[in-house]
C-alpha positions in Angstrom: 96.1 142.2 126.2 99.4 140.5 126.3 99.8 136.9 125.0 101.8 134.3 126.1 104.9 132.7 124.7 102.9 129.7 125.0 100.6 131.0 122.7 103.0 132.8 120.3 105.0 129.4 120.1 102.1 127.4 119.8 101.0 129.6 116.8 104.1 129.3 115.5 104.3 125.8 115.7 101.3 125.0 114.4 101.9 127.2 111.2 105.2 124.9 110.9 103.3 122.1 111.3 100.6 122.2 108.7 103.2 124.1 106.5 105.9 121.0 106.8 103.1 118.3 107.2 103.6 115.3 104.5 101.1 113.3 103.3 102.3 109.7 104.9 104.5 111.6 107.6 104.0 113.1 111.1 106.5 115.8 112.0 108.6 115.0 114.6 108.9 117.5 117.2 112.7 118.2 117.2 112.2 119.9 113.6 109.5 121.7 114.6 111.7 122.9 117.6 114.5 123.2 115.3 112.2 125.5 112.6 111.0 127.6 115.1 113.6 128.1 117.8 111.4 126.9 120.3 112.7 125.1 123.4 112.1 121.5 122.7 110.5 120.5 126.3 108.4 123.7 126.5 107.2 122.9 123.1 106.1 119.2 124.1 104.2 120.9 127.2 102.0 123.2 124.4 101.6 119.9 122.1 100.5 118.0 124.6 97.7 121.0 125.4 96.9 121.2 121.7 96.5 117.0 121.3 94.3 116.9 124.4 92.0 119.5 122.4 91.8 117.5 119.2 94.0 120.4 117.4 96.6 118.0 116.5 97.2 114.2 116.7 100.0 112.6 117.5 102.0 109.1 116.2 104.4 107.2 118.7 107.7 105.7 118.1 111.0 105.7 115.7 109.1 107.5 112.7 106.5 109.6 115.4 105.8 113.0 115.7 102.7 115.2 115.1 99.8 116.3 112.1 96.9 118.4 112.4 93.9 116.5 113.4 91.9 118.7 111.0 92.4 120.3 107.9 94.2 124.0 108.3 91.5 125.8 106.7 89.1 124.3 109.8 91.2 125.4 112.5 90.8 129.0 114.0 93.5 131.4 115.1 90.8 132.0 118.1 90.1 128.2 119.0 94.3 128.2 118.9 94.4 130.7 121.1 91.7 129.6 123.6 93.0 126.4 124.1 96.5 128.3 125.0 95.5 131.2 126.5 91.9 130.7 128.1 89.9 133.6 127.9 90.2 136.2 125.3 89.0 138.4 127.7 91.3 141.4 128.7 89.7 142.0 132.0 88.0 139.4 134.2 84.2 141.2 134.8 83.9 140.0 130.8 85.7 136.5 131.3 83.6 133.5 131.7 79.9 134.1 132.8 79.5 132.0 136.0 82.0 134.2 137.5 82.1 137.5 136.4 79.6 139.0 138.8 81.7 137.7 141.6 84.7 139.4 140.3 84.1 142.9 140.9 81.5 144.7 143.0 81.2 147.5 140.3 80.0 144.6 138.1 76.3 145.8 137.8 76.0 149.4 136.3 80.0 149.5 135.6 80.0 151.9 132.9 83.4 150.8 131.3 82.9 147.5 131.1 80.8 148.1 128.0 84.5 149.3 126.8 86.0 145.8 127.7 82.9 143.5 126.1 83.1 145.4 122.9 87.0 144.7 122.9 87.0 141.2 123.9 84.1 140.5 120.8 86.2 142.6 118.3 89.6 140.5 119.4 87.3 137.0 119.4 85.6 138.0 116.1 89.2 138.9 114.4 91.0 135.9 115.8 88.0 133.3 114.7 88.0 135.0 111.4 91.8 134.1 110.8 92.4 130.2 109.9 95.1 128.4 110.3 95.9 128.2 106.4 95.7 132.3 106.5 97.9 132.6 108.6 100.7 130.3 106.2 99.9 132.1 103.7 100.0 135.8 105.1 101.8 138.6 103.7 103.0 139.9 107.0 102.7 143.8 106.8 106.8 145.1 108.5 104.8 148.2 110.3 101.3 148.7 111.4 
């Protein structure tokens, strides 16, 4: 499974986000931008996805910008990745159930798709496990 730069940025910007968030003050974009190294308008495309999910909120004008809508500890690495990505799924006879079947004509009796649902519930079982607030404060291993 290969994820996006939308999602990788959107991780990242969310983990700046809660991690520069003040109490009184949204974050305005450019720093966020500026933090991460993220292009500034391709970042206000993946805000503007994450606000119209109720992941973050934003405040207009001179002193504008963004804040979580919810606490970091109540927002999922999985429900992050969702809204970015869509399906978790790595192959598309395990995506969304109203049109799996209708995908392949192997679908019925297709031996290795049981390899594909157990690795799409492993991925959406590790990446809803993972909060927000993990990930900020995650000692980040330099090899697997």
């Amino acid at each position: 499974m290969k994820i996006s730069s939308r999602t990788e940025y959107g991780l990242r910007a969310m983990v700046a986000l809660a991690m520069m968030a003040g109490v009184d003050r949204p974050v305005p974009l450019r720093a966020v931008a500026e933090a991460e190294s993220i292009p500034e308008p391709f970042l206000d495309q993946i805000m503007a996805k994450l606000r119209r999910a109720n992941l973050v909120t934003s405040v207009r004008g001179v002193n504008g910008g963004y804040h979580l809508s919810r606490p970091a500890e109540d927002i999922s690495i999985g429900e992050l990745v969702r809204v970015l990505e869509g399906s978790l799924a790595p192959i598309a006879c395990v995506g969304e159930a109203d049109s799996s079947e209708s995908t392949c004509d192997l679908f019925v009796g297709c031996h290795a798709r049981s390899v594909w649902v157990r690795v799409t519930a492993a991925i959406t079982r590790a990446l809803d496990a993972l909060s927000l607030a993990d990930v900020m404060h995650d000692e980040v291993p330099l090899q697997m």
